[in-house]
N, C-alpha and C positions, 0 to 999 in steps of 0.2 A: 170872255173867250175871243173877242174881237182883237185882242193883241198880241195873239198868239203870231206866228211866223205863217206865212205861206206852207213852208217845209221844215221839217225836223228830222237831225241825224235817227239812223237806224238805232243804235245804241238807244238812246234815247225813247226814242217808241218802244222797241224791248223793253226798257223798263217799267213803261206804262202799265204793259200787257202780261209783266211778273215773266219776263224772258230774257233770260241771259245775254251778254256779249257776244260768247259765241256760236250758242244757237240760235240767235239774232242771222249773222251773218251767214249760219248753215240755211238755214230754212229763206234767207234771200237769195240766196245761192240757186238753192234748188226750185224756187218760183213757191215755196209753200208758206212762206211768209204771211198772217191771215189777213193783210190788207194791202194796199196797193205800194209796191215798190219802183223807184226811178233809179236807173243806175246811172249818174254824172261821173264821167270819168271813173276814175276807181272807187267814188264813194256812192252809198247807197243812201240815198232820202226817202224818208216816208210823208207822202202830200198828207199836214193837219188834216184834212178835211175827213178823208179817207179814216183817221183815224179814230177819230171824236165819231165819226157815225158806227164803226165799229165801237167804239166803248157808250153808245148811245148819250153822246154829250155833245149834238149838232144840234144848232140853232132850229132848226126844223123839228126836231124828234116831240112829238107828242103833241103836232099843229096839223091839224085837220088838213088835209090836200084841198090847192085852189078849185073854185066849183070852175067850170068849160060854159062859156053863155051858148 
């Protein structure tokens, strides 16, 4: 997963998450999108990170939280 993009087109995260094109770009529209959207100029990015922890596929998912000394 480590050579994944920084960021990935909306399209694309939609298809991750079994969601159309164009209710991709409704549901970014309306801020209902179910994970974190960037609007760069007229296109919309979904930050990897954001996404993979939504589909529970982060480096982190299932590592016990650091202990605090």
């Amino acid at each position: 997963m480590r050579t994944l993009p920084a960021v990935i087109d909306l399209v694309t995260a939609g298809r991750a998450l079994g969601v159309g094109r164009t209710k991709s770009y409704e549901l970014a529209r309306t801020g209902h999108f179910p994970c974190p959207v960037l609007r760069v100029g007229r296109s919309y990015l979904v930050p990897t990170a954001g996404l993979l922890t939504l589909l529970g596929l982060n480096d982190t998912a299932g590592q016990p939280a650091p202990e605090s000394e």
